[in-house]
DSSP file (Angstrom, degrees, kcal/mol; ACC not computed):
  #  RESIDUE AA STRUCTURE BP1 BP2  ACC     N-H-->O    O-->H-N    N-H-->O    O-->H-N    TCO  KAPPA ALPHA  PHI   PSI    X-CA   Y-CA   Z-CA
    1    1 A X    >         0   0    0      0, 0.0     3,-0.6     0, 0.0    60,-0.1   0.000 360.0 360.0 360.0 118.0   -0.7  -11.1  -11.7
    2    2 A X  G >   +     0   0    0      1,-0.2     3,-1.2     2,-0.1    14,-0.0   0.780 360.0 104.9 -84.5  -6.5    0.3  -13.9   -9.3
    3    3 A X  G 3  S+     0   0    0      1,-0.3     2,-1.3    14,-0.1    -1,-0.2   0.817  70.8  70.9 -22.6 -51.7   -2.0  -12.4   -6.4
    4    4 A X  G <   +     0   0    0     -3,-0.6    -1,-0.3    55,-0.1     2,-0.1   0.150  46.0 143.5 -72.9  20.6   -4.6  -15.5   -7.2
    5    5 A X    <   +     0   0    0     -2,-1.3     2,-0.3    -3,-1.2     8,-0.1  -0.530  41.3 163.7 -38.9 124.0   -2.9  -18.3   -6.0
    6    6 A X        -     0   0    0      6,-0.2     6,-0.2    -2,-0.1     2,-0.1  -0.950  33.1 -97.7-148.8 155.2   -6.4  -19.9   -4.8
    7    7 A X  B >>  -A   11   0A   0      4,-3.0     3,-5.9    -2,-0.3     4,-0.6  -0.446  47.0 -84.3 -91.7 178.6   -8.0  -23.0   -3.7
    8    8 A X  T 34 S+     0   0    0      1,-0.3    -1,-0.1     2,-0.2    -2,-0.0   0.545 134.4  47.1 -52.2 -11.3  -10.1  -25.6   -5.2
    9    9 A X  T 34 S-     0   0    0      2,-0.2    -1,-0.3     0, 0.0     3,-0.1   0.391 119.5-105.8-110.3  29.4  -13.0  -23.4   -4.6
   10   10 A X  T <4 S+     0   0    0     -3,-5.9    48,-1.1     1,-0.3     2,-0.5   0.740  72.7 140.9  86.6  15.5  -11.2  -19.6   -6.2
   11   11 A X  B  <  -AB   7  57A   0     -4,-0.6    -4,-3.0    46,-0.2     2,-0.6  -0.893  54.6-126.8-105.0 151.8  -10.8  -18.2   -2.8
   12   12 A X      > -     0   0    0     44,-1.2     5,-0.7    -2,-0.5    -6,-0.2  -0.743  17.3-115.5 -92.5  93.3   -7.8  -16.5   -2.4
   13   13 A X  T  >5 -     0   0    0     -2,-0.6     4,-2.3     3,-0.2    -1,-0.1   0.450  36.4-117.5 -45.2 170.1   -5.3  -17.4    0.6
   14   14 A X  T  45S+     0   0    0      2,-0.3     4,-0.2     1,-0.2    -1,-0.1   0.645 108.0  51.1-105.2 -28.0   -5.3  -14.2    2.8
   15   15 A X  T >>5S+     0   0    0      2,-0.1     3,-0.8     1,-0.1     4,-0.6   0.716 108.3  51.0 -55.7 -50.2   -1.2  -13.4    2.3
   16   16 A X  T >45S+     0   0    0      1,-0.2     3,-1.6     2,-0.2    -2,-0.3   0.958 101.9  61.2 -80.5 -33.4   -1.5  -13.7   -1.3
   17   17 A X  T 3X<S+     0   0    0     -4,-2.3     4,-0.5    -5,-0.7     3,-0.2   0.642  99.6  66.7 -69.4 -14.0   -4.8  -10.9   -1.5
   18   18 A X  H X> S+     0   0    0     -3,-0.8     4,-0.8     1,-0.2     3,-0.7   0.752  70.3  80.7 -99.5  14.3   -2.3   -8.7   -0.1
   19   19 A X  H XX S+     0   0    0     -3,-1.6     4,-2.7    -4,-0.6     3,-0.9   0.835  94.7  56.3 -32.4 -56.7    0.2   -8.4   -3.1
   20   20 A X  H 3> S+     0   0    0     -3,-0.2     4,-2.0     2,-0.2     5,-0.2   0.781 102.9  52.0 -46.6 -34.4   -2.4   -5.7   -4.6
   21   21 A X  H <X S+     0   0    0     -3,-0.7     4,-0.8    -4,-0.5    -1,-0.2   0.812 111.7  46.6 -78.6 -25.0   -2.3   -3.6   -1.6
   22   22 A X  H <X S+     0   0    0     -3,-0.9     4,-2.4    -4,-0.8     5,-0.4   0.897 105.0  56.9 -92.0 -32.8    1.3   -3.4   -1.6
   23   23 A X  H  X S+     0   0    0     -4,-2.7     4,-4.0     2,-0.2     5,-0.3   0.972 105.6  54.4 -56.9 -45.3    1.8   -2.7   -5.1
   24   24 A X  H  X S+     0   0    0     -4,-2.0     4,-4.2     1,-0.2    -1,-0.2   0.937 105.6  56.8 -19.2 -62.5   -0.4    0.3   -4.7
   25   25 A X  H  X S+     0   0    0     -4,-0.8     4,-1.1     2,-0.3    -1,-0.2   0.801 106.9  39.5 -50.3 -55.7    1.6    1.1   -2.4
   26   26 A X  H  X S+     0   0    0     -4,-2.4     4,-4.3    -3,-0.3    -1,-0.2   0.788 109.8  63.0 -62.9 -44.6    4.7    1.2   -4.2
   27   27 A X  H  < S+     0   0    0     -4,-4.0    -2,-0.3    -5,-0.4    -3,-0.2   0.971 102.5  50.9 -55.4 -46.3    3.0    2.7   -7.1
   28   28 A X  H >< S+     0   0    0     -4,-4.2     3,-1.0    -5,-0.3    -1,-0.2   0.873 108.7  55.6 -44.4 -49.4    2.3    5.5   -4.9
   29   29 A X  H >< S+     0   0    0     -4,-1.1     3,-5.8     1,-0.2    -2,-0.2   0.940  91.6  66.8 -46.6 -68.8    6.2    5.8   -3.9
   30   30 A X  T 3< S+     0   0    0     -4,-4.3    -1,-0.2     1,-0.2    -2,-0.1   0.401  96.2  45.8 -98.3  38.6    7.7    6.1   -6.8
   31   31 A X  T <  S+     0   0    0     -3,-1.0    -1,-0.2    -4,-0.1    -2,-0.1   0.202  93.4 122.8-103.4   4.6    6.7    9.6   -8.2
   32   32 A X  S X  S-     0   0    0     -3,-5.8     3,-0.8     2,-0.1    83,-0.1  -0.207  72.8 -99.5 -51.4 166.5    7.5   10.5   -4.4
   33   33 A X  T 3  S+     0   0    0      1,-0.2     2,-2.7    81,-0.1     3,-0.0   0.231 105.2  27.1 -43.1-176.1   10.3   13.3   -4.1
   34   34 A X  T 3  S+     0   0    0      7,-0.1    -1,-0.2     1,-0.0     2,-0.1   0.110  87.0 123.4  74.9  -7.7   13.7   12.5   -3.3
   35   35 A X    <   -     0   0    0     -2,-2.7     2,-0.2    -3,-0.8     6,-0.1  -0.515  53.6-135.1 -80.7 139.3   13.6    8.5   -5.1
   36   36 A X    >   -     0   0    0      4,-0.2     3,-1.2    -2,-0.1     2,-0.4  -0.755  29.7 -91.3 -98.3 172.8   16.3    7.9   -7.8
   37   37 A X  T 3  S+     0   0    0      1,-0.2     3,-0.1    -2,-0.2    -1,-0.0  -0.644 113.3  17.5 -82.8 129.1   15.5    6.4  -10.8
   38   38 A X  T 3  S+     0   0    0      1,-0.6     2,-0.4    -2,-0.4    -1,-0.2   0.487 107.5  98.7 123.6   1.4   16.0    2.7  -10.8
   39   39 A X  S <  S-     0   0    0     -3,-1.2    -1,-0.6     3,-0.0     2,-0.2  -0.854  78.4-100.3-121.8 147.9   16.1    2.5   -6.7
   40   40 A X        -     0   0    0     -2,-0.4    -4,-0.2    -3,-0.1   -14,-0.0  -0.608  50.3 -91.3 -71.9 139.5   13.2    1.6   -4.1
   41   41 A X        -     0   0    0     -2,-0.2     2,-2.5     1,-0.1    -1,-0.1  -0.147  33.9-122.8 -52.5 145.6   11.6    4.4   -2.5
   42   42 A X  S    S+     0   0    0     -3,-0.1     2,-0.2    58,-0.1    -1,-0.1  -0.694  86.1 101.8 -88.5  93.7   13.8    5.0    1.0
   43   43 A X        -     0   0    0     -2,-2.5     2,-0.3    57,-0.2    57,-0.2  -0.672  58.8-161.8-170.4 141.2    9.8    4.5    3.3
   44   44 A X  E     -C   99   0B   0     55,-2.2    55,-5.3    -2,-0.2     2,-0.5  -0.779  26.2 -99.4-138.5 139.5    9.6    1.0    4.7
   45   45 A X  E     +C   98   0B   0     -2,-0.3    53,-0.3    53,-0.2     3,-0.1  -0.772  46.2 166.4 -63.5 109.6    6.4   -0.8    5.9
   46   46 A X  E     +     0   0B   0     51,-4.5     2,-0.2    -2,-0.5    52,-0.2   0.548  63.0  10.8-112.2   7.7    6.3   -0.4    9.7
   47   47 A X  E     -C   97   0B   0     50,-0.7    50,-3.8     2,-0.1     2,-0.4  -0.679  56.7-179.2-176.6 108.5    2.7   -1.4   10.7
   48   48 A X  E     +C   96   0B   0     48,-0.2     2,-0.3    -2,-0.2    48,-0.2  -0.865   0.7 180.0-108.0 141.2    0.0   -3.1    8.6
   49   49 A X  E     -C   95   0B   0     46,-1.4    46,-1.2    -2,-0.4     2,-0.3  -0.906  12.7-170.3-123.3 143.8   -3.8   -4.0   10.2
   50   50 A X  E     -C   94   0B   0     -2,-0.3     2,-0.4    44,-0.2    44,-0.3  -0.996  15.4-160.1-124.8 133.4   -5.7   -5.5    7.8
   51   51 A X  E     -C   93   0B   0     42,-2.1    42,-1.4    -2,-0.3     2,-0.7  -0.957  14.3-148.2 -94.6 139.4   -9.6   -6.2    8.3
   52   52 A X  E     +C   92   0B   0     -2,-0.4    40,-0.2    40,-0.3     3,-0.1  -0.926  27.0 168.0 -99.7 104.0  -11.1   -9.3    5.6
   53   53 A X        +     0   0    0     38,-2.6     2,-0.3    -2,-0.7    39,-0.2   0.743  59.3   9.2-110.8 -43.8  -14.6   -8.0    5.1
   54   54 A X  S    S-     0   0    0     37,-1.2     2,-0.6    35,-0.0    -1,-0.3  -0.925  89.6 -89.2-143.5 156.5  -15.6  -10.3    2.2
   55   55 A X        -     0   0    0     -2,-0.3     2,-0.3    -3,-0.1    37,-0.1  -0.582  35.9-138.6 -73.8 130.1  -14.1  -13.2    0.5
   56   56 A X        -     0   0    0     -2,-0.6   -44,-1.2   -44,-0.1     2,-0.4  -0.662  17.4-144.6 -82.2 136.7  -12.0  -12.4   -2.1
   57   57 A X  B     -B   11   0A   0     -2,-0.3   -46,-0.2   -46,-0.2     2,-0.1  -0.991  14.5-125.2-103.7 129.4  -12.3  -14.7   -5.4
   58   58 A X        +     0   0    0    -48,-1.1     2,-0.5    -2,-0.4   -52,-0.0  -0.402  38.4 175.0   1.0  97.4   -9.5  -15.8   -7.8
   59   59 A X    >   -     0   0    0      3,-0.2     3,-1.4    -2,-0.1   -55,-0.1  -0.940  33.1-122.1-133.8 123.8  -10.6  -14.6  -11.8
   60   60 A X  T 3  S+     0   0    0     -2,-0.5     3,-0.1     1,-0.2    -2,-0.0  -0.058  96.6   0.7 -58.0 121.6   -8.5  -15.1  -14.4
   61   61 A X  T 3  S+     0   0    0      1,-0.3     2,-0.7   -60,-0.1    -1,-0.2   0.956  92.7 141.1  86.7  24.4   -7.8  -11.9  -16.1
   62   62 A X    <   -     0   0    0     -3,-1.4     2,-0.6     0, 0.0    -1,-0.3  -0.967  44.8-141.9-118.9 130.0  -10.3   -9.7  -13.4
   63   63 A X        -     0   0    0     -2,-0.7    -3,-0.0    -3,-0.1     0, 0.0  -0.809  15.0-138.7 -75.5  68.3   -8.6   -6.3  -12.6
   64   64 A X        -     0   0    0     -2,-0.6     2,-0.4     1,-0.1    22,-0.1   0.532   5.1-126.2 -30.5 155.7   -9.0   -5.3   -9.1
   65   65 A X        +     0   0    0     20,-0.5    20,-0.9     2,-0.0     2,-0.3  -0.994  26.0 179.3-120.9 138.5   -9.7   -1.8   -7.8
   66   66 A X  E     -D   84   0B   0     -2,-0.4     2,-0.4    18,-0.3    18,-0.3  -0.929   2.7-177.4 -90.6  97.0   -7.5   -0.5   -5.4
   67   67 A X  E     -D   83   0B   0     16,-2.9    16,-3.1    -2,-0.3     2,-0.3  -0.947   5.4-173.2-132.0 134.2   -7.9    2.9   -3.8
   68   68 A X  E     +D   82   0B   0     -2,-0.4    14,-0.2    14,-0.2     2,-0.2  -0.969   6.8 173.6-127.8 136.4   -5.7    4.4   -1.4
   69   69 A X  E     -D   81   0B   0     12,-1.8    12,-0.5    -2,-0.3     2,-0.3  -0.534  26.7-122.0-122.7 162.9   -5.6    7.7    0.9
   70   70 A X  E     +     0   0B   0     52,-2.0    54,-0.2    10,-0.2    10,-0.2  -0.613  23.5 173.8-141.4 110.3   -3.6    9.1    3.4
   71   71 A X  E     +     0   0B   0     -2,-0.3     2,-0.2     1,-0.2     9,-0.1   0.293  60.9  40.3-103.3   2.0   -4.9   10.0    6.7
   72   72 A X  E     -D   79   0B   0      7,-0.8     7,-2.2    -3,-0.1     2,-0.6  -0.713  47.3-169.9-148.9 126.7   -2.2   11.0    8.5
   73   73 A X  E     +D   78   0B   0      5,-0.3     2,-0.2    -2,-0.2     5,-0.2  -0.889  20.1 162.4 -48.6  86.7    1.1   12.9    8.4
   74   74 A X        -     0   0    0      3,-3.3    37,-0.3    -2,-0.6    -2,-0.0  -0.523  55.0 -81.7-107.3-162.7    3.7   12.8   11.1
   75   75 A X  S    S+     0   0    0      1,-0.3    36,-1.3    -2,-0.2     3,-0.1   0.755 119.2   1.2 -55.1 -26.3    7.1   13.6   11.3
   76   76 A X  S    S+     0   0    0     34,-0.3    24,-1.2     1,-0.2     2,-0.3   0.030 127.8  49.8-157.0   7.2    8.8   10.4    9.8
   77   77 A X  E     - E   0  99B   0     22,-0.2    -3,-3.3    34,-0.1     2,-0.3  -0.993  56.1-162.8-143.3 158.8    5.7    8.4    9.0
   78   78 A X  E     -DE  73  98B   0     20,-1.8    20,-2.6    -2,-0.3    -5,-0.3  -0.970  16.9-132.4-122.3 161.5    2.4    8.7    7.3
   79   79 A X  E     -D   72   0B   0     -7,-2.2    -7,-0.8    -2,-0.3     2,-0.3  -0.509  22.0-177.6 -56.2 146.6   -1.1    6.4    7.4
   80   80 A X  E     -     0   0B   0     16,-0.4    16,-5.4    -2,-0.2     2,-0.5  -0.768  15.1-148.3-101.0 155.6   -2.9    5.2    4.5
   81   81 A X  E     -DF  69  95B   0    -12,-0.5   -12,-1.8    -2,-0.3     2,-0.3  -0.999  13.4-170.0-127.0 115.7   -6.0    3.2    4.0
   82   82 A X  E     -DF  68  94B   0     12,-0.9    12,-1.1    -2,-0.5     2,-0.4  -0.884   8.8-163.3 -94.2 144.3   -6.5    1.1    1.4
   83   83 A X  E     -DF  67  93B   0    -16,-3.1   -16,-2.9    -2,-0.3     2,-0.5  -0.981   8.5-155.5-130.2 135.6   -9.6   -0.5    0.4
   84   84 A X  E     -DF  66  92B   0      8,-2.1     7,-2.6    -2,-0.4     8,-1.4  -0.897  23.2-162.1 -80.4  79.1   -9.4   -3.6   -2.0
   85   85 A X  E     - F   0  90B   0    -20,-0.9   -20,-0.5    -2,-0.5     2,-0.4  -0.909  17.7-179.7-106.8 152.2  -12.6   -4.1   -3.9
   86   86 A X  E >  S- F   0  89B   0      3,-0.8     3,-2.4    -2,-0.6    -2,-0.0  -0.766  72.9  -6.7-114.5 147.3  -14.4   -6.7   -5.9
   87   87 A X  T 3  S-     0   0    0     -2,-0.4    -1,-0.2     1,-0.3    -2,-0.0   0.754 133.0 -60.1  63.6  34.1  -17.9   -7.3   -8.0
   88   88 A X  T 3  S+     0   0    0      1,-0.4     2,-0.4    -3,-0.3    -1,-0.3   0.825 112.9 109.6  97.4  13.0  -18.3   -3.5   -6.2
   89   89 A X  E <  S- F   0  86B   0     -3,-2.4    -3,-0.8    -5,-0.0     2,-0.6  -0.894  76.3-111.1-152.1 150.1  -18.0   -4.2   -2.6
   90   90 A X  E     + F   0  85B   0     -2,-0.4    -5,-0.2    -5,-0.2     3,-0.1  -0.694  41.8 170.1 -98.6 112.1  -14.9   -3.3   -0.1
   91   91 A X  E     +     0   0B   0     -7,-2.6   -38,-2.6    -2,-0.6   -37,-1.2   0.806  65.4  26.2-116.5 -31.0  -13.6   -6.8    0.6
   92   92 A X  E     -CF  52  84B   0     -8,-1.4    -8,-2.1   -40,-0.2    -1,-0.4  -0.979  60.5-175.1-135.6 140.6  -10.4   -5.8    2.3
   93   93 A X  E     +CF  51  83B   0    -42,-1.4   -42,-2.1    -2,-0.4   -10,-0.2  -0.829  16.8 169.5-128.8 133.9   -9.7   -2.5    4.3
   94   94 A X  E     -CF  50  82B   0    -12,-1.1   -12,-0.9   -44,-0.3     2,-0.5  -0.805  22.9-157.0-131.7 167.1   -6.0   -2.1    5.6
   95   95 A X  E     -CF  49  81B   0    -46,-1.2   -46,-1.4   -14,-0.2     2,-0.5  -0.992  17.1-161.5-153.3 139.7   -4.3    1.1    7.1
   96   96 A X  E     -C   48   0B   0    -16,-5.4     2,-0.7    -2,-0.5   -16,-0.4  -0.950  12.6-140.1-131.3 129.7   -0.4    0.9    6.6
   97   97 A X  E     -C   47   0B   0    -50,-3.8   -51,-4.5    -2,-0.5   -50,-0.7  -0.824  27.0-164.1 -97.1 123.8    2.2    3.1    8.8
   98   98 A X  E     -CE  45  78B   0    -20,-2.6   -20,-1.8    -2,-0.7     2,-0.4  -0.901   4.9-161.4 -93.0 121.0    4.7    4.1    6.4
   99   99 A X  E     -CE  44  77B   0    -55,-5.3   -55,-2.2    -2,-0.6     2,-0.3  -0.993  21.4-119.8-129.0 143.2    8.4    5.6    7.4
  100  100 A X        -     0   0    0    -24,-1.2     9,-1.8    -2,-0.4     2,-0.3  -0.620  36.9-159.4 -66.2 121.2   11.1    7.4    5.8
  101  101 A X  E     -G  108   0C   0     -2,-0.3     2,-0.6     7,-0.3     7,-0.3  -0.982  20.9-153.1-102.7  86.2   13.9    5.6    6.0
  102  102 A X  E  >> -G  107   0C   0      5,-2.2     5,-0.9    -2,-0.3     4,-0.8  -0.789  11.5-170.3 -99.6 120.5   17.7    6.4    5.7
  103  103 A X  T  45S+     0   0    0     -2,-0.6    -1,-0.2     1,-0.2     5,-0.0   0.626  81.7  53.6 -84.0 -36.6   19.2    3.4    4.5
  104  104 A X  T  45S+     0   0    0      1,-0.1    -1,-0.2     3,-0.1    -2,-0.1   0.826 116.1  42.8 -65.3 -34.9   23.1    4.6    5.0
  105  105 A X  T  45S-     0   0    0     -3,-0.3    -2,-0.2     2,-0.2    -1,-0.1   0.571  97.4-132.8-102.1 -30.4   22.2    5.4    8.9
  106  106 A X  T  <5S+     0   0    0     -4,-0.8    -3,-0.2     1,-0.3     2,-0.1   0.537  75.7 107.4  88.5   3.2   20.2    2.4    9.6
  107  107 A X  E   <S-G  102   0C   0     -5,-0.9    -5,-2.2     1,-0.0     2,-0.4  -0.510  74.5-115.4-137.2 168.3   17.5    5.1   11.3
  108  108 A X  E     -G  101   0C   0     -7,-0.3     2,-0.3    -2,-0.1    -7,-0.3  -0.703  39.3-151.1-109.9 163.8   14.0    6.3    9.8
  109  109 A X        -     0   0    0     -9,-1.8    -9,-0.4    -2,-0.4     2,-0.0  -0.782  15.9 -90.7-119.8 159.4   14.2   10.1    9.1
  110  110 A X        -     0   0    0     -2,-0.3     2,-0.6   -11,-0.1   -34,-0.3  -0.254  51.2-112.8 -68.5 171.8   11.6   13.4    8.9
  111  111 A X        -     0   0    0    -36,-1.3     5,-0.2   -37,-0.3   -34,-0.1  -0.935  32.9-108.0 -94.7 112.4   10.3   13.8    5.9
  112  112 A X     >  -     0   0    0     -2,-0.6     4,-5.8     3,-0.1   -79,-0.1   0.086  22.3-103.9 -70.5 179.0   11.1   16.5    4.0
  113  113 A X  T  4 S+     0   0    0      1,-0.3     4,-0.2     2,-0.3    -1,-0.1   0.879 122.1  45.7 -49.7 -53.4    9.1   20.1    2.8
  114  114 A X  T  > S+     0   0    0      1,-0.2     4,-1.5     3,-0.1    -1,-0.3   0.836 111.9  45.4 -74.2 -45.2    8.9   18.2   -0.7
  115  115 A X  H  > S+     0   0    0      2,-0.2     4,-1.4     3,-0.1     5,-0.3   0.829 108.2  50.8 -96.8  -9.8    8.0   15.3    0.2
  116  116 A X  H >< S+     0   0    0     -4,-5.8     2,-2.2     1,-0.2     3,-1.3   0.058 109.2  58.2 -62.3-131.2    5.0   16.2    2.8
  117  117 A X  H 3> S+     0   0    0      1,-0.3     4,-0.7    -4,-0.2    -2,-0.2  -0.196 109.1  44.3 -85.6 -36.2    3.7   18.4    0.0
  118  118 A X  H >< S+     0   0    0     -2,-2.2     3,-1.2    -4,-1.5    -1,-0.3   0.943 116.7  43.5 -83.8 -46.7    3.5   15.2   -2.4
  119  119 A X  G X< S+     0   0    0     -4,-1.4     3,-1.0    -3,-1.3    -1,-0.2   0.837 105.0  65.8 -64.6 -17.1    2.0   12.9    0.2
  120  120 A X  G >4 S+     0   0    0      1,-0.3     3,-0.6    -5,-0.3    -1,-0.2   0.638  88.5  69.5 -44.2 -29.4   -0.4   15.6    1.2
  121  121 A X  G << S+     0   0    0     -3,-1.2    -1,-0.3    -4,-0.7    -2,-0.2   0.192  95.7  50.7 -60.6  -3.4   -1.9   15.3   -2.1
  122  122 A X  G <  S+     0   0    0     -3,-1.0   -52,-2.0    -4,-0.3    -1,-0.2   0.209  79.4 118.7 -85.0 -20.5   -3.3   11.9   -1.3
  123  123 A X    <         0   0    0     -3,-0.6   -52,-0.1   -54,-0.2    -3,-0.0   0.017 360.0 360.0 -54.5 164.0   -4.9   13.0    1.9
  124  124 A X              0   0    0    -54,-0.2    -1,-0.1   -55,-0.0   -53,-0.1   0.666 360.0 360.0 -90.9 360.0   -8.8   12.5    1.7
């Protein structure tokens, strides 16, 4: 996992702690609806906030927890909040606007019947 790029004391530069949060993220995507195999999911990042609550450290070989929801549904995007934690403790809380994306058009799209029904399953 290259996330840990770190300094001389293990803390972990503030770009590189979010690699986890996007892989989540992607992990989420591709049992969505409508993805072929072997393609990126068509939902583009449009809005990240991230709050840094605790320092994250750099351990070789330490597995991270990631858990992610989704807390809103609209028409061509949804919300999630992830929270990032270590040794038990929420060290970074982010909430990411996601959109459906038609790649051919250049233009974000609704989501369809199929796929609300799979991201609804994530909702808290």
């Amino acid at each position: 996992m290259r996330w840990g790029d770190a300094d001389a004391y293990g803390h972990v530069n503030h770009a590189r702690a979010l690699g986890p949060l996007e892989d989540a993220r992607l992990a989420m995507a591709q049992g969505s609806p409508g993805t072929v195999a072997g393609r990126e999911p068509d939902i583009i990042l449009a809005r990240l906030e991230v709050d840094y609550l605790r320092q994250l450290r750099y351990r070789v070989g330490e597995r991270l927890c990631v858990r992610t929801r989704v807390l809103r549904l609209g028409t061509k995007s949804f919300t999630v909040r992830q929270e990032l934690t270590q040794d038990g403790e929420v060290a970074i809380r982010a909430d990411a606007v996601m959109v459906l994306f038609d790649f051919a058009t250049d233009a974000s799209r609704p989501l369809t019947e199929a796929e609300r029904a799979y991201w609804s399953g994530f909702q808290a």
